[in-house]
C-alpha positions as CSV (number, residue, x, y, z in Angstrom):
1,X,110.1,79.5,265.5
2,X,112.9,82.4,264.8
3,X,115.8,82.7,267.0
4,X,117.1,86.0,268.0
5,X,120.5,87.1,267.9
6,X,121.6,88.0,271.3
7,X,124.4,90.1,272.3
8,X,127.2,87.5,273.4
9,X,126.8,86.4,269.7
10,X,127.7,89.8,268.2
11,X,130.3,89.7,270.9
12,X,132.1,86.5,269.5
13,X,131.0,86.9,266.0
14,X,133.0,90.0,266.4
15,X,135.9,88.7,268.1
16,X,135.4,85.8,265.5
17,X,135.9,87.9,262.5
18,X,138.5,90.0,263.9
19,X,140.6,87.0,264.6
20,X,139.8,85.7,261.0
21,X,141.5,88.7,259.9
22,X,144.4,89.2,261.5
23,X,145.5,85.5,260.6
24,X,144.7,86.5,256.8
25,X,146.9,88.9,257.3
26,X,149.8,87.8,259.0
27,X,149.8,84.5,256.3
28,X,149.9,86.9,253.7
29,X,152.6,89.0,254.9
30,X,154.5,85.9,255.8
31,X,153.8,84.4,252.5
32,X,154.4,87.5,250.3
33,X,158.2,87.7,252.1
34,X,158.5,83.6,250.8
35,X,157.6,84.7,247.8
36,X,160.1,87.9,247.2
37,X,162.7,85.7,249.1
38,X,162.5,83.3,246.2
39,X,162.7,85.6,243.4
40,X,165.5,86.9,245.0
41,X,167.3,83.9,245.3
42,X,166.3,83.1,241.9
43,X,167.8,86.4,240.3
44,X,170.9,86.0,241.9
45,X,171.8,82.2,241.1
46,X,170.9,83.7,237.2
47,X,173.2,86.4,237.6
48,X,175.7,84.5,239.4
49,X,176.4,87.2,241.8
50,X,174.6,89.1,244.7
51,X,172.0,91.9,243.9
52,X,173.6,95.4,244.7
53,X,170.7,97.9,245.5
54,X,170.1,101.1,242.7
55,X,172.5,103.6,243.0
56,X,171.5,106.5,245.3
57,X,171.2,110.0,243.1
58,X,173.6,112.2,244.0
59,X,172.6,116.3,244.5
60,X,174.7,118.6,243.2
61,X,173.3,121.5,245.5
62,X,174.6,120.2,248.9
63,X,177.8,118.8,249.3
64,X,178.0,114.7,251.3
65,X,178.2,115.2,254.8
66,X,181.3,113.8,256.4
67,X,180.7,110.6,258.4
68,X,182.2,111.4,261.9
């Protein structure tokens, strides 16, 4: 005796799996920003001092713009 898959099944298999995935990826977005937060905490209490960003380059062809 086989049983047939209807279409409200596809419906919230869909919705199902869509869900699924979305949650994956908010937790790993959430958890990736945990994770860089810590490194970042843990580079500065090594270097005793706040990181600064890079230096931007500077172009020698145009000139800064004045800030107004």
């Amino acid at each position: 005796m086989g049983t047939s898959l209807t279409p409200e099944f596809w419906k919230m298999f869909t919705v199902l799996l869509l869900g699924a995935a979305m949650v994956t990826f908010a937790l790993t977005a959430a958890l990736d920003t945990v994770y860089v937060r810590m490194q970042l905490r843990r580079a500065r209490r090594q270097r005793g001092q706040a990181p600064t960003p890079p230096p931007r380059p500077q172009s020698s062809a145009h000139p800064p713009l004045a800030r107004l």
